[in-house]
Backbone as JSON Lines, residues from 0, in Angstrom:
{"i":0,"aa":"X","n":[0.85,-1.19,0.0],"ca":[0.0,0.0,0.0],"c":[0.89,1.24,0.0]}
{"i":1,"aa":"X","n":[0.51,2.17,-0.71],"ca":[1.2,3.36,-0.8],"c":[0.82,4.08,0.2]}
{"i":2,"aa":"X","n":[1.98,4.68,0.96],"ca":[1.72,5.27,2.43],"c":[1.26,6.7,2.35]}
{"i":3,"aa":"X","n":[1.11,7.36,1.12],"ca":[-0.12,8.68,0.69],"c":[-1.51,8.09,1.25]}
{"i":4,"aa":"X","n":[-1.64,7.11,0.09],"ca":[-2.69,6.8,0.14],"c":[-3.29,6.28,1.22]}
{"i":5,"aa":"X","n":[-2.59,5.54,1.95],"ca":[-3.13,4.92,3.26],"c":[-3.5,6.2,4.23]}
{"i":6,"aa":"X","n":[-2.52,7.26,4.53],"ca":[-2.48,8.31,5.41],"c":[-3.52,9.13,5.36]}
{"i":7,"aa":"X","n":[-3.78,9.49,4.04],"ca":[-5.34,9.62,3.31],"c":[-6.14,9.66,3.86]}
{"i":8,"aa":"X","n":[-6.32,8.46,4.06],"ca":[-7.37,7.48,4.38],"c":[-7.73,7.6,5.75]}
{"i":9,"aa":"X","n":[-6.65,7.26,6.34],"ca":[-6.75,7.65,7.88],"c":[-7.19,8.49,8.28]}
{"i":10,"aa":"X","n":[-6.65,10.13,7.76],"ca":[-6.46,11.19,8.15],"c":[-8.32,11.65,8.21]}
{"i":11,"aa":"X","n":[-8.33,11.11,6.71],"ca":[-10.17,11.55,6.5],"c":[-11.19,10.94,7.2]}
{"i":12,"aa":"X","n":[-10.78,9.72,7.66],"ca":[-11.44,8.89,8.43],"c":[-11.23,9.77,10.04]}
{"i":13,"aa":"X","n":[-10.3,10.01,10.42],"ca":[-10.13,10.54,11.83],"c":[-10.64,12.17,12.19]}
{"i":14,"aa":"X","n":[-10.34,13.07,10.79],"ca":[-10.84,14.17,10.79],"c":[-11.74,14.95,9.36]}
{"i":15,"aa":"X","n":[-12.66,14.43,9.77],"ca":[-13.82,15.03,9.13],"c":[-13.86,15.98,8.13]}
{"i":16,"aa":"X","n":[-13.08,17.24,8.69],"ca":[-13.14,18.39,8.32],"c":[-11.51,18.52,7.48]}
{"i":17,"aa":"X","n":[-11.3,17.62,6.99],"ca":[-9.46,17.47,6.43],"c":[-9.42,18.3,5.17]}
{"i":18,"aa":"X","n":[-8.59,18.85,5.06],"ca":[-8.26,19.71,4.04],"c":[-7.3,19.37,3.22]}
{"i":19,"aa":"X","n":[-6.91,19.53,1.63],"ca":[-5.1,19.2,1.53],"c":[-5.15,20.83,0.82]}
{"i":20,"aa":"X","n":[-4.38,21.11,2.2],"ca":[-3.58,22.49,1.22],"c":[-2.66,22.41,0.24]}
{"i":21,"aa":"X","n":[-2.41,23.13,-1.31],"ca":[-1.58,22.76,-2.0],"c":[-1.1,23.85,-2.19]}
{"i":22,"aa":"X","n":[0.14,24.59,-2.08],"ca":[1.15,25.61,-2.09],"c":[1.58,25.62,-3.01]}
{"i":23,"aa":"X","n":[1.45,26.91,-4.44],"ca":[1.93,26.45,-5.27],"c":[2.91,27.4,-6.0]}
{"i":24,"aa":"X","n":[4.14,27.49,-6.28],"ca":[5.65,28.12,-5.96],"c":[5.44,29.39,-7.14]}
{"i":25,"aa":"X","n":[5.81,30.43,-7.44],"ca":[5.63,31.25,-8.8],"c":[5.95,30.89,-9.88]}
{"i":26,"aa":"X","n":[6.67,29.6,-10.09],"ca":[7.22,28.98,-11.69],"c":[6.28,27.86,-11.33]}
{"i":27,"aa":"X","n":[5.72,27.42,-10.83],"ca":[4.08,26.11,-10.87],"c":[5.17,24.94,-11.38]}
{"i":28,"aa":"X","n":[6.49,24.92,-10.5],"ca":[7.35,23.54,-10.57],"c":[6.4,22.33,-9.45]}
{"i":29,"aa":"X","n":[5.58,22.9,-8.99],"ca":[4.77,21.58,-7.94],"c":[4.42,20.78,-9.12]}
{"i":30,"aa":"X","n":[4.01,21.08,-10.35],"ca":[3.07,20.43,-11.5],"c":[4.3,19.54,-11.95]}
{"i":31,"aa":"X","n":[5.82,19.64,-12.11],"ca":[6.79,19.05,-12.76],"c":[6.4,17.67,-12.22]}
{"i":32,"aa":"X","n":[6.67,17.49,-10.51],"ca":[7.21,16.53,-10.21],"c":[5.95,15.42,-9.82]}
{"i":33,"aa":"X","n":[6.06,14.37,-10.53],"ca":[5.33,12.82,-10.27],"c":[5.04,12.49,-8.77]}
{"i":34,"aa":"X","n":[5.37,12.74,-7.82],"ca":[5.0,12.24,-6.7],"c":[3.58,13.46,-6.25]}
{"i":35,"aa":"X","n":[4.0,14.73,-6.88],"ca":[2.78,15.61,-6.51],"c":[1.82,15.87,-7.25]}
{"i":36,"aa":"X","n":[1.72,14.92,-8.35],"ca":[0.53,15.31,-9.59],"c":[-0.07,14.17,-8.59]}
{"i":37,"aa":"X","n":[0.69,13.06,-8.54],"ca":[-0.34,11.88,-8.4],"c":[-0.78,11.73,-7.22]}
{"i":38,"aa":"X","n":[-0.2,13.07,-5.93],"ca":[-1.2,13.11,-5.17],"c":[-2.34,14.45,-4.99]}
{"i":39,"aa":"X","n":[-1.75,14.89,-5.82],"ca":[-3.42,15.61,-6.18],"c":[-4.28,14.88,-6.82]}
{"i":40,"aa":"X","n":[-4.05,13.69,-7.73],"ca":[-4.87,13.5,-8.31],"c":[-5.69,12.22,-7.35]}
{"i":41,"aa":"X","n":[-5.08,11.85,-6.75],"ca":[-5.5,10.88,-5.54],"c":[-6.12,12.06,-4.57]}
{"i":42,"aa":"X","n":[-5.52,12.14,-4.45],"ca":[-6.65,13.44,-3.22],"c":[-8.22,14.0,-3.46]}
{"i":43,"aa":"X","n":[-8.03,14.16,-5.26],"ca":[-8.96,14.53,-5.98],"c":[-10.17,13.71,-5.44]}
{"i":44,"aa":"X","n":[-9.97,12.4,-6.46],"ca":[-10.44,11.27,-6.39],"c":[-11.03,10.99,-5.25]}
{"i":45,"aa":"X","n":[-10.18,11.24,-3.93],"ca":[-10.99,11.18,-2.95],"c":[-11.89,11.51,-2.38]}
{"i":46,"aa":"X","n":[-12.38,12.87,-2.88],"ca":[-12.99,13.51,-2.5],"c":[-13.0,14.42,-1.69]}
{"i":47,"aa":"X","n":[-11.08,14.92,-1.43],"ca":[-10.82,15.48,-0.08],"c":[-10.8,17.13,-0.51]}
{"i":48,"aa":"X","n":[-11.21,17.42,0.16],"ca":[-11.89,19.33,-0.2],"c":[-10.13,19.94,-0.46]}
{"i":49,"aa":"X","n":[-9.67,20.65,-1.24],"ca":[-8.37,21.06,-1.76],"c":[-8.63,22.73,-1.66]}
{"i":50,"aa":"X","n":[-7.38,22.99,-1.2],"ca":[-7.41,24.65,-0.78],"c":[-5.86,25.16,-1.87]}
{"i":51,"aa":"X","n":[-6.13,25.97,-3.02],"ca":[-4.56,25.98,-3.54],"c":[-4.36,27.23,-2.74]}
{"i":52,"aa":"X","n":[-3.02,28.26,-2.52],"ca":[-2.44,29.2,-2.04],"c":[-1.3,28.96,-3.56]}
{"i":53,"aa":"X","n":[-1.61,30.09,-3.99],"ca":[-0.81,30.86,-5.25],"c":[0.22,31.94,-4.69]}
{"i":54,"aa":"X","n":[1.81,31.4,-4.84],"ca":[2.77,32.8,-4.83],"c":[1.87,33.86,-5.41]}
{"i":55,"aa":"X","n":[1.71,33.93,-6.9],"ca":[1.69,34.12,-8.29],"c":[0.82,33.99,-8.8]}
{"i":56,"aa":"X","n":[-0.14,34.5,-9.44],"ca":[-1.05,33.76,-10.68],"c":[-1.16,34.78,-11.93]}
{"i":57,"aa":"X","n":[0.4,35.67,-11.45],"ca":[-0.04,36.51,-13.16],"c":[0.71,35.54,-14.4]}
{"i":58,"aa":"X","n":[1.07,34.39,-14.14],"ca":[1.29,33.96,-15.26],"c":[0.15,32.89,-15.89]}
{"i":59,"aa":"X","n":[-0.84,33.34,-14.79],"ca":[-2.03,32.33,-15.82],"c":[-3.55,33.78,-15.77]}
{"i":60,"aa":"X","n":[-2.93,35.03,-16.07],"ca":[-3.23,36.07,-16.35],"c":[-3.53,36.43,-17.76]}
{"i":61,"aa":"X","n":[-5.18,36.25,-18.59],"ca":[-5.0,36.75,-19.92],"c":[-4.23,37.52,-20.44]}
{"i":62,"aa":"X","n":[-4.01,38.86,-19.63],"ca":[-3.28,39.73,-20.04],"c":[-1.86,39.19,-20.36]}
{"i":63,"aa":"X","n":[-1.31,38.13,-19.69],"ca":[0.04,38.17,-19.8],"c":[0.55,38.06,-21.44]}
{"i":64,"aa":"X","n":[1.9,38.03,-21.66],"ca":[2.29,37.96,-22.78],"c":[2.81,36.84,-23.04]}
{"i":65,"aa":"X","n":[3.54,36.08,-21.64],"ca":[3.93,34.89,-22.46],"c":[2.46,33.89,-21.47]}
{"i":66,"aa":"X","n":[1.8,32.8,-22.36],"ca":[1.21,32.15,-21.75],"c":[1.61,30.25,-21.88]}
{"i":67,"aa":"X","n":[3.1,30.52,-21.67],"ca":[3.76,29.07,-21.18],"c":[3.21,28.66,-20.29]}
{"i":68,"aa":"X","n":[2.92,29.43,-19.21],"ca":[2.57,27.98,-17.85],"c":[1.0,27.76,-18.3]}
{"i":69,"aa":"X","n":[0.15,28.63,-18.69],"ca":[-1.17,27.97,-19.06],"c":[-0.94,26.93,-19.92]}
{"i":70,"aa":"X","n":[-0.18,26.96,-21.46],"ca":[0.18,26.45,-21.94],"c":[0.56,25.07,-21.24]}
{"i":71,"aa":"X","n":[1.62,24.52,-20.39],"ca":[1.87,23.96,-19.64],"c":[1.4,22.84,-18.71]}
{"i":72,"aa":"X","n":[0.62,23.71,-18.25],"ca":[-0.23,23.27,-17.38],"c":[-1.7,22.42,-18.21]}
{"i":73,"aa":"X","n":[-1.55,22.85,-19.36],"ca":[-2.93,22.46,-20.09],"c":[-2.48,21.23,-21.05]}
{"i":74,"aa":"X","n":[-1.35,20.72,-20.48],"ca":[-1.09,19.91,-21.68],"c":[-0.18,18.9,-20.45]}
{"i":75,"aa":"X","n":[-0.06,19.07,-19.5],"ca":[0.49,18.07,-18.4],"c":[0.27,16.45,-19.03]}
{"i":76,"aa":"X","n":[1.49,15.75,-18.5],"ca":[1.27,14.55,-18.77],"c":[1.94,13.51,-17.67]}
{"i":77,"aa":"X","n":[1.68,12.67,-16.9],"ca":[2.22,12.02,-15.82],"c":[3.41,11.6,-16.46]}
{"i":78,"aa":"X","n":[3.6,11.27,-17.52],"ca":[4.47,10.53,-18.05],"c":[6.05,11.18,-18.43]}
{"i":79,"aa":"X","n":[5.83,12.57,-18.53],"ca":[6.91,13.68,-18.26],"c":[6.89,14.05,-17.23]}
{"i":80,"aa":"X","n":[6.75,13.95,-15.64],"ca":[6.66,14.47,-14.67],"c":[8.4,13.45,-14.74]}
{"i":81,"aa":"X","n":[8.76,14.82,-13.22],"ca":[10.1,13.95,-12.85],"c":[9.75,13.69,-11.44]}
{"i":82,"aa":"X","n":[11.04,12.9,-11.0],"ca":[11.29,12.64,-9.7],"c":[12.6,12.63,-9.14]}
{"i":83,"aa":"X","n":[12.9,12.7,-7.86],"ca":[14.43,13.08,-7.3],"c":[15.0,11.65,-7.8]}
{"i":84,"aa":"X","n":[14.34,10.5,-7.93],"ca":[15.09,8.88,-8.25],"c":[14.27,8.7,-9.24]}
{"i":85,"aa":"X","n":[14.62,7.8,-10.19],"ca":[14.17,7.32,-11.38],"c":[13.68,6.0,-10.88]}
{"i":86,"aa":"X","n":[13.56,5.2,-9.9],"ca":[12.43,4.66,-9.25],"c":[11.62,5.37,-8.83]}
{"i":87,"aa":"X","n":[11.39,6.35,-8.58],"ca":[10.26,6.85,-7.73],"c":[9.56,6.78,-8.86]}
{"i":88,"aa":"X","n":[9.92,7.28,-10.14],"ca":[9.03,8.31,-10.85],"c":[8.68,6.86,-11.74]}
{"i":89,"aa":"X","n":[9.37,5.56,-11.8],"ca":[8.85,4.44,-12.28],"c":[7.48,3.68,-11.21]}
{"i":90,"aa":"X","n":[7.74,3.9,-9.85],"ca":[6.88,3.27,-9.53],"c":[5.8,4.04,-9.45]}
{"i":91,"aa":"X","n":[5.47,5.38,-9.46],"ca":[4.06,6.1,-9.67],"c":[3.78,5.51,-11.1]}
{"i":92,"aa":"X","n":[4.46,5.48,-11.73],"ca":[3.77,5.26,-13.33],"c":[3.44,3.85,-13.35]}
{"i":93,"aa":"X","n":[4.01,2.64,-12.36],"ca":[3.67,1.57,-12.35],"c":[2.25,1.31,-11.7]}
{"i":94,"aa":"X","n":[1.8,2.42,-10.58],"ca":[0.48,2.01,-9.89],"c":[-0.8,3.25,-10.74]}
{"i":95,"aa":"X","n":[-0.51,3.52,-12.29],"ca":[-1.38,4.41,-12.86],"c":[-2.05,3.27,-13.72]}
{"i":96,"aa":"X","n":[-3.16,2.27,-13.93],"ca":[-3.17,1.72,-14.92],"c":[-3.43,2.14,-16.35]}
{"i":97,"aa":"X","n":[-4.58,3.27,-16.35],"ca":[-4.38,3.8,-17.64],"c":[-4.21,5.45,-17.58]}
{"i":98,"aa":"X","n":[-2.97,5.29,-18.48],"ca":[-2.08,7.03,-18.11],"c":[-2.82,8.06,-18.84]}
{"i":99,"aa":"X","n":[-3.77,7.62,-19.99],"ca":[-4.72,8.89,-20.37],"c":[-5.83,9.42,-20.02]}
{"i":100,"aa":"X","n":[-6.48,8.15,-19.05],"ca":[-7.47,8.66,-18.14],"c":[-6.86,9.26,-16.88]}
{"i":101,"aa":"X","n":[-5.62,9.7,-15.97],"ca":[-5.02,9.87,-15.02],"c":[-4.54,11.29,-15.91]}
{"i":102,"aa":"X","n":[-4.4,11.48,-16.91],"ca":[-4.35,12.83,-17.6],"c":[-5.06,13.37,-17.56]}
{"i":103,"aa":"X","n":[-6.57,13.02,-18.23],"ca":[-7.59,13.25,-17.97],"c":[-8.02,13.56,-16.43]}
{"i":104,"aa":"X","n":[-8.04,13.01,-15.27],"ca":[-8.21,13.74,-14.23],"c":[-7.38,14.58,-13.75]}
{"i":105,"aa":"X","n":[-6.47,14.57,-14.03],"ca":[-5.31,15.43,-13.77],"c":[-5.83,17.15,-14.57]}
{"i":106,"aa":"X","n":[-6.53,16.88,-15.45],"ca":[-6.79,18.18,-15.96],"c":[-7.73,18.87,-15.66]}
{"i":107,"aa":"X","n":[-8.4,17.67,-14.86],"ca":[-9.87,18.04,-13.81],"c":[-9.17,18.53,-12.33]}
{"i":108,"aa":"X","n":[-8.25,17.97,-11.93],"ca":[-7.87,18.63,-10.77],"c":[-7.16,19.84,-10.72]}
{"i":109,"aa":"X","n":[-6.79,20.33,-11.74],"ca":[-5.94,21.85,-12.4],"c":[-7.56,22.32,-13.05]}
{"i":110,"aa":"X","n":[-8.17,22.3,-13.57],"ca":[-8.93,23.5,-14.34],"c":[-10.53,23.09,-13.36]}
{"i":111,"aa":"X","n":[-11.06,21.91,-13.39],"ca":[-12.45,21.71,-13.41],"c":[-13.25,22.25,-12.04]}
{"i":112,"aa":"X","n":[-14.37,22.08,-12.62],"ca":[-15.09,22.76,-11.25],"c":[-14.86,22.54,-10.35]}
{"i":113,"aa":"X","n":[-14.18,21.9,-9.66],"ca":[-13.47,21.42,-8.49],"c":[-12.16,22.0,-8.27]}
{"i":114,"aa":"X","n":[-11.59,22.24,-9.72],"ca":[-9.93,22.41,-10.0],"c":[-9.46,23.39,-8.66]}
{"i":115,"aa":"X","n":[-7.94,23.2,-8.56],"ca":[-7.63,24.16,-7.87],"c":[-7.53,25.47,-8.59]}
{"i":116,"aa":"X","n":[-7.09,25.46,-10.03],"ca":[-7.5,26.76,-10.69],"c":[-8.33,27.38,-11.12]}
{"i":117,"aa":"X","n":[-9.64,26.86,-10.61],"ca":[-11.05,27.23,-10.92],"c":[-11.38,28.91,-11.33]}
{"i":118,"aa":"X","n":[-10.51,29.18,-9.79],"ca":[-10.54,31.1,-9.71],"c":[-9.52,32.0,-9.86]}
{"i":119,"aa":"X","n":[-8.41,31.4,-10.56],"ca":[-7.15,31.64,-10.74],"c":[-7.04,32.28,-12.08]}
{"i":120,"aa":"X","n":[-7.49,31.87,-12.99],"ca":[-7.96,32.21,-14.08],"c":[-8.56,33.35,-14.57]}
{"i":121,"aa":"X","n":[-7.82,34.54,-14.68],"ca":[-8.43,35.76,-14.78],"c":[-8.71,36.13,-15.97]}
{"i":122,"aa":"X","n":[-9.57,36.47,-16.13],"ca":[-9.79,36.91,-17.99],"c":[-10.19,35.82,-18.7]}
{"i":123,"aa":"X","n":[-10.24,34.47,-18.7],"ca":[-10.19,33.89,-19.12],"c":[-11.64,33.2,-18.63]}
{"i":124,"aa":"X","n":[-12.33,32.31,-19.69],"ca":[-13.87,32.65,-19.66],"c":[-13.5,30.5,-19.44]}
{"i":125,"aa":"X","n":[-14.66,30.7,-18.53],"ca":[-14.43,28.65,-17.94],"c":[-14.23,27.89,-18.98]}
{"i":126,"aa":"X","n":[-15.58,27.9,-19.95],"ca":[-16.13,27.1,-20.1],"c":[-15.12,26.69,-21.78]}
{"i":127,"aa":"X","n":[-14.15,28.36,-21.79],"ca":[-13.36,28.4,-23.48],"c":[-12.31,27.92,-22.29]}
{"i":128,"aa":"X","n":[-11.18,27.95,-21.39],"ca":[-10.58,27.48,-20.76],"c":[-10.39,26.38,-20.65]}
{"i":129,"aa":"X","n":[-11.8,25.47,-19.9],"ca":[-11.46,23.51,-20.0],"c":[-11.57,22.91,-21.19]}
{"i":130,"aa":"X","n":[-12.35,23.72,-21.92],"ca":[-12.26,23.03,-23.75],"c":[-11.05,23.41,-24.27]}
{"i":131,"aa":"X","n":[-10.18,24.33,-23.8],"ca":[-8.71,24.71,-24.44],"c":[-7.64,23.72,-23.77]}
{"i":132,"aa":"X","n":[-8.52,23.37,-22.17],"ca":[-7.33,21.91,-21.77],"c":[-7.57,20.79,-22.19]}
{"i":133,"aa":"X","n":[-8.82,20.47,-22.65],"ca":[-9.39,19.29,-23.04],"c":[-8.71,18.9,-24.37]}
{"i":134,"aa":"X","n":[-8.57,19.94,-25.5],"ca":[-8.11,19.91,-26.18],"c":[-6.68,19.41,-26.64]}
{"i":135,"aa":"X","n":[-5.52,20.21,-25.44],"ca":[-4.6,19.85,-25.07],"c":[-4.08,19.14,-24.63]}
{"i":136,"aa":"X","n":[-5.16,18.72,-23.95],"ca":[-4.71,17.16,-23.71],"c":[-4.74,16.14,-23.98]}
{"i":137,"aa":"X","n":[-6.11,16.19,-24.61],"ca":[-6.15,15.17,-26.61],"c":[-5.37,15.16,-27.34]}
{"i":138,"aa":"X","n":[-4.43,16.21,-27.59],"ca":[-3.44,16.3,-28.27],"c":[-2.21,16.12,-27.91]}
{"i":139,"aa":"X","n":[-2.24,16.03,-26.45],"ca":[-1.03,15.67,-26.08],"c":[-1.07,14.17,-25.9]}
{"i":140,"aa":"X","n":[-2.07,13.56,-25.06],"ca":[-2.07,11.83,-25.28],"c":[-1.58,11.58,-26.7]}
{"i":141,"aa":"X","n":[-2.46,11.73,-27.29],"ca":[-1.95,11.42,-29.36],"c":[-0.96,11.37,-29.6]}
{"i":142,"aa":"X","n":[-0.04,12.42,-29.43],"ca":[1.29,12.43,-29.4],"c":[2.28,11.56,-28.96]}
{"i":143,"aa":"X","n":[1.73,11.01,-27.71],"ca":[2.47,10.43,-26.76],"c":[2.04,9.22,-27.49]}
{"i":144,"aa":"X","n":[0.91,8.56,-28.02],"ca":[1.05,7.65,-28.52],"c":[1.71,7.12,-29.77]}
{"i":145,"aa":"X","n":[1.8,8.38,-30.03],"ca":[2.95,8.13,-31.43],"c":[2.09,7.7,-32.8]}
{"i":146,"aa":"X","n":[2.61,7.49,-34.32],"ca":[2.19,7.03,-35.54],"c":[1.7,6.2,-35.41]}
């Protein structure tokens, strides 16, 4: 058993009212690394109420000029995430069984009505937003699957 997941479990079971705060740095490197997509996306899943705290959010600012991290962020893939060991980042990908549906929530736990970026998103209109990740992320699985 993965000791996230078990602790999880516990934690929600023991306190009711559990929160997972997610802190998220001004370059949105929390999104790089494999051990923290896949516990947001487990957290998600769980149903455990998620609070983000943003350094930053003018880079997912219409106005901005460069829009890499939206970009970025809208096209995430577990399968490029890193990790400090190249076991680590093998055994998250070993307990994902299918990596385009785990993309797929993964893009629900960043944009969707639930997302932590739900309200982060300034200028930018919802409903053209999750169809611009949805998109991206159709296009990015595809890719990943190759010719």
């Amino acid at each position: 058993m993965n000791k996230f997941d078990g602790m999880m479990g516990l934690l929600q079971h023991r306190q009711p009212n559990l929160r997972h705060l997610v802190a998220v740095d001004r370059r949105f490197e929390l999104f790089s690394r494999a051990w923290c997509v896949a516990e947001l996306v487990q957290s998600y899943l769980s149903n455990l109420p998620q609070t983000v705290l943003l350094l930053s959010n003018r880079a997912l600012d219409v106005q901005a000029e460069d829009l890499e991290t939206y970009n970025c962020l809208a096209t995430l893939t577990v399968l490029e995430r890193k990790a400090s060991r190249e076991d680590d980042r093998l055994q998250i990908l070993s307990r994902i069984p299918d990596v385009h549906e785990f993309d797929v929530q993964l893009q629900a736990v960043i944009f969707g009505s639930r997302g932590l970026l739900r309200n982060a998103l300034a200028g930018f209109d919802r409903v053209d937003a999750a169809a611009r990740a949805a998109r991206r992320a159709a296009s990015a699985a595809a890719a990943s699957e190759g010719p």
